[in-house]
C-alpha positions in Angstrom: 62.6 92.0 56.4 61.6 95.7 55.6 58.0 96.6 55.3 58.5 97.4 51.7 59.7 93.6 51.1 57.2 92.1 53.3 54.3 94.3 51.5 56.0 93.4 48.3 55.7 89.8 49.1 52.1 89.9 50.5 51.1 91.6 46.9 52.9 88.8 45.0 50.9 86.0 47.4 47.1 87.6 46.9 48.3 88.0 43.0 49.1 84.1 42.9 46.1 83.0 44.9 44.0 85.8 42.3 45.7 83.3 39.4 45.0 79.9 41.1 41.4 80.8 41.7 41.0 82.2 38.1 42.5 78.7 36.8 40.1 76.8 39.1 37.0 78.8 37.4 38.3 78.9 34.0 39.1 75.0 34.7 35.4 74.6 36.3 33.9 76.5 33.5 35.8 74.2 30.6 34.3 71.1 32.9 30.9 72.4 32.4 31.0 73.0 28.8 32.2 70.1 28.1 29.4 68.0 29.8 27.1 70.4 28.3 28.6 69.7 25.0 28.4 65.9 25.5 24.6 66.1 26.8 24.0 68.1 23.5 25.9 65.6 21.4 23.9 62.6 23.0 20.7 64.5 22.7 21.2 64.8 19.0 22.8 61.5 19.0 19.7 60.4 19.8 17.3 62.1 17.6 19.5 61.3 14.7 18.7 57.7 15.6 14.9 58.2 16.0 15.0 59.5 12.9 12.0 62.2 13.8 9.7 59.1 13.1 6.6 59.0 15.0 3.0 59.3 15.0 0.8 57.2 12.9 1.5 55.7 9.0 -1.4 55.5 6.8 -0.5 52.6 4.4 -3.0 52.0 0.8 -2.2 48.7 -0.6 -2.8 46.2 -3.3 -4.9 43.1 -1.7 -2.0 41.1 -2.6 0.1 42.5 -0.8 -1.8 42.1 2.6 0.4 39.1 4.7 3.5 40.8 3.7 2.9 44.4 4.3 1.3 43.4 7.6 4.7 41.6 8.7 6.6 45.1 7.6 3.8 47.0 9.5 4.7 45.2 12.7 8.7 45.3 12.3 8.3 49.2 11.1 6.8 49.5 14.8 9.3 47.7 16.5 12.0 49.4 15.2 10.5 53.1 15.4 9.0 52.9 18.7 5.7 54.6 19.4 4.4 54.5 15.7 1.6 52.9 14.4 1.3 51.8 10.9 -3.0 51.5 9.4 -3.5 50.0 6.4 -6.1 50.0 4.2 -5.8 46.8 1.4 -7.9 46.6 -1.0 -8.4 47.0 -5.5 -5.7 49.1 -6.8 -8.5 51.0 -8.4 -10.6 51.5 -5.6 -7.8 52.8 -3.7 -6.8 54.8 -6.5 -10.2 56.5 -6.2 -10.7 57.2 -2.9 -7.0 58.9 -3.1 -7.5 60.7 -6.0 -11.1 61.8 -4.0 -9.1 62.8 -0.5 -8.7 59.7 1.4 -6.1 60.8 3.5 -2.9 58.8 3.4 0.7 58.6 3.5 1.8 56.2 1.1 0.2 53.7 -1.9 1.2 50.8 -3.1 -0.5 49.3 -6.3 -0.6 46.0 -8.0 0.3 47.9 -11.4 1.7 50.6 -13.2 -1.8 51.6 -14.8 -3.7 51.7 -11.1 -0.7 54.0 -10.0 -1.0 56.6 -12.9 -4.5 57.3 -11.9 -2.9 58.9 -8.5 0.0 60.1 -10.2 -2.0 62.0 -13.1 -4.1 63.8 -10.6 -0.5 65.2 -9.2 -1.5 63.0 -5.7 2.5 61.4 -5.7 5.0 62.8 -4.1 8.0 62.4 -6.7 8.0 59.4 -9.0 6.5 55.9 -8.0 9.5 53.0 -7.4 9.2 49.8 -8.3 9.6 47.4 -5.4 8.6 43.6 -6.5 6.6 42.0 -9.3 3.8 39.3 -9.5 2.7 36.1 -11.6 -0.6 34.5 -12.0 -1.5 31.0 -10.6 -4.6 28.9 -11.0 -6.4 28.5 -7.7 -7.6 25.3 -7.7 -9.8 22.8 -4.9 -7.7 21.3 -2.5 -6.5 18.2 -4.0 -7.6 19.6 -7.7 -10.6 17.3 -8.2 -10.9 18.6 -11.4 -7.4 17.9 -12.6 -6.3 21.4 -13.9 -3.4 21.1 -15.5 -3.6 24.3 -18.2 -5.2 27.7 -18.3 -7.2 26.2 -20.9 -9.0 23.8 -19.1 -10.3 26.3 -17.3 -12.9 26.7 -20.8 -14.2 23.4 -20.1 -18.0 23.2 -19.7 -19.6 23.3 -16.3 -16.9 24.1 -14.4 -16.9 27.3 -12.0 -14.6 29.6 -12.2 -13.7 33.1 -10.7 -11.8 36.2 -12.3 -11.2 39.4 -10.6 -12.9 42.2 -12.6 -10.8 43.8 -15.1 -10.5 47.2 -14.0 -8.4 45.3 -11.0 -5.2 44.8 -12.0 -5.3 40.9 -11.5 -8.0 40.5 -14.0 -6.7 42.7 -16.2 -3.3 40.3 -16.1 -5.5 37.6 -16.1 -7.5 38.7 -19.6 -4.1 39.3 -20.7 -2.9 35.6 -20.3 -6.0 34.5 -21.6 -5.1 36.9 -24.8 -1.6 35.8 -24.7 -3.5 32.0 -24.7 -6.1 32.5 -27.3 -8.6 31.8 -25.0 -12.0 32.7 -24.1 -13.5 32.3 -20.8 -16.5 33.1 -19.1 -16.2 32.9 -15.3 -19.2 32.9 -13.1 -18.1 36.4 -11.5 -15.8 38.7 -11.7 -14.2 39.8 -8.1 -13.0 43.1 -6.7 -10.1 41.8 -5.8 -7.9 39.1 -5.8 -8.7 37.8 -2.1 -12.2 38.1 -2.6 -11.7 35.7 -5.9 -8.7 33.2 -4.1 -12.1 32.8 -0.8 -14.8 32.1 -3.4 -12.5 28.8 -4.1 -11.7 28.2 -0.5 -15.4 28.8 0.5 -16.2 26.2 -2.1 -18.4 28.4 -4.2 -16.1 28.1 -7.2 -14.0 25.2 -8.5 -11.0 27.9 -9.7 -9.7 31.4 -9.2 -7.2 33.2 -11.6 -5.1 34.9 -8.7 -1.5 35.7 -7.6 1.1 32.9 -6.8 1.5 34.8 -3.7 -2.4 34.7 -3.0 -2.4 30.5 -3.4 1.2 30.6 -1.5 -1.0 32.5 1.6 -4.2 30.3 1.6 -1.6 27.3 2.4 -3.8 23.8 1.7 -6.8 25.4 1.6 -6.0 25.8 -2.2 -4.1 23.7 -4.3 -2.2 25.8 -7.2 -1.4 25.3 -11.1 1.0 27.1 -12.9 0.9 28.0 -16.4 3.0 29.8 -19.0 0.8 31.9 -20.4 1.1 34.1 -17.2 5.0 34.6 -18.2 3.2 37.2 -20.5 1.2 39.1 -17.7 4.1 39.7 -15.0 2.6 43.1 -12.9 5.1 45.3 -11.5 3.7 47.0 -8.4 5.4 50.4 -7.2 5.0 52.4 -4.5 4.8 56.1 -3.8 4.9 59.1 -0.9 1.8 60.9 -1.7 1.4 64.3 -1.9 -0.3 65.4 1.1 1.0 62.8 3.5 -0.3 63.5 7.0 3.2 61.9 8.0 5.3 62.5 5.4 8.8 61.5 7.5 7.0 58.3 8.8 6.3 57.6 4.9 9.8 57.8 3.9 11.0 55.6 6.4 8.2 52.5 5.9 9.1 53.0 2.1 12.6 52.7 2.9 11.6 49.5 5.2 9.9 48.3 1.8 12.6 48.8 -0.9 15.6 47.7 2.1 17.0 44.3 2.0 15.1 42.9 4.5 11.8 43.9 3.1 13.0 42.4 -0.2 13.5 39.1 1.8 10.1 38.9 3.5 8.5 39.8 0.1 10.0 36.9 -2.1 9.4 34.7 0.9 6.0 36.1 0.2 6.3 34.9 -3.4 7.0 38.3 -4.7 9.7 38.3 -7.6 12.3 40.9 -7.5 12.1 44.0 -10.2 
């Protein structure tokens, strides 16, 4: 072979090993970003899936709502792990007033329409309150009803005790309602702040009847007996629910409402007693 040819060949060898190692890098290099690419993917894989929910919830709610909202509080932690949900139950009014006065809070919950305007009139909601269940009224009676209530009206009759929440609440307004609806006229021997401070007068004894939610009587189990009467067909609350305004944890709100209005909040809220809107 003549040096030309064997220089010629040696040139062609180093220019194919040049090629193979550029294909290994280039090769290498496509490995990498492809890893990267699927670390990046997972990553956001898995902050889709948290959702960017975290931190602490601050939940204001109808007293009514207390047993159910507290089951929801505990499955809104289990499924968004490392939040915390508060509540604070109470009257819708109160809670309407400390709201409208700068409680600080992420979401409210009232027990009607009228008790939600008051936060939504001082521009305190963020976008417009939903509807998420409705309520009836039930006579809370003694276990065992010694007194044989069988009618709202024989809740007039003389000497026997009975308990209203106040009207500014919604529960006494309903209950005033009914009454209305009933041509009746009743004066209790007090008037509540809210409808689990009425429903314990009766299971304390202190009273022989409360005019409370079915889903208040349904909670107390046999420490109450309960009447039903039509009149409360005529003072059916709806209760929504709202973001408010300056939430502290405005993505946390959005997912516990969603956790409320989804179908299985629906379910433990009619297993509550709750009717659906």
């Amino acid at each position: 072979m003549t040096r030309t040819a064997r220089r010629n060949r040696r040139t062609a060898q180093v220019a194919g090993a040049g090629a193979a190692a550029l294909l290994a890098l280039s090769a290498c290099s496509s490995s990498g970003s492809d890893s990267s690419s699927a670390q990046s993917d997972s990553a956001g894989s898995a902050a889709s899936d948290s959702g960017g929910v975290s931190g602490t919830v601050t939940v204001f709610a109808a007293a009514s709502l207390k047993e159910s909202f507290t089951t929801l509080g505990r499955r809104f932690e289990k499924e968004h792990p490392g939040t915390k949900v508060t509540f604070s139950f109470g009257g819708s009014d109160s809670l309407a007033a400390s709201i409208t006065g700068g409680a600080p809070a992420d979401v409210f919950a009232a027990a009607s329409p009228r008790t939600m305007r008051f936060v939504t009139d001082a521009g305190d909601a963020s976008g417009a309150p939903a509807t998420f269940v409705r309520n009836q009224l039930e006579i809370a009676t003694l276990p065992g009803n010694p007194d044989k209530i069988a009618a709202l009206k024989d809740l007039t009759k003389s000497g026997l005790k009975v308990v209203l929440c106040d009207q500014e609440v919604p529960c006494g307004a309903a209950a005033q309602k009914a009454l209305d609806a009933g041509g009746l006229d009743l004066t209790p021997v007090s008037y509540e702040q809210d409808v689990k401070a009425a429903l314990t007068k009766v299971e304390l004894k202190e009273a022989d009847a409360a005019v409370v939610y079915r889903t208040d009587v349904r909670s107390a189990g046999d420490k109450v007996e309960g009447v039903e009467f039509p009149e409360s067909a005529d003072a059916v609350n709806d209760y929504p629910i709202v973001q408010l305004k300056d939430a502290p944890n405005a993505e946390a709100a959005r997912a516990f409402i969603a956790l409320v209005r989804s179908a299985e909040g629906r379910q433990v809220l009619t297993e509550a007693g709750f009717l659906t809107p």
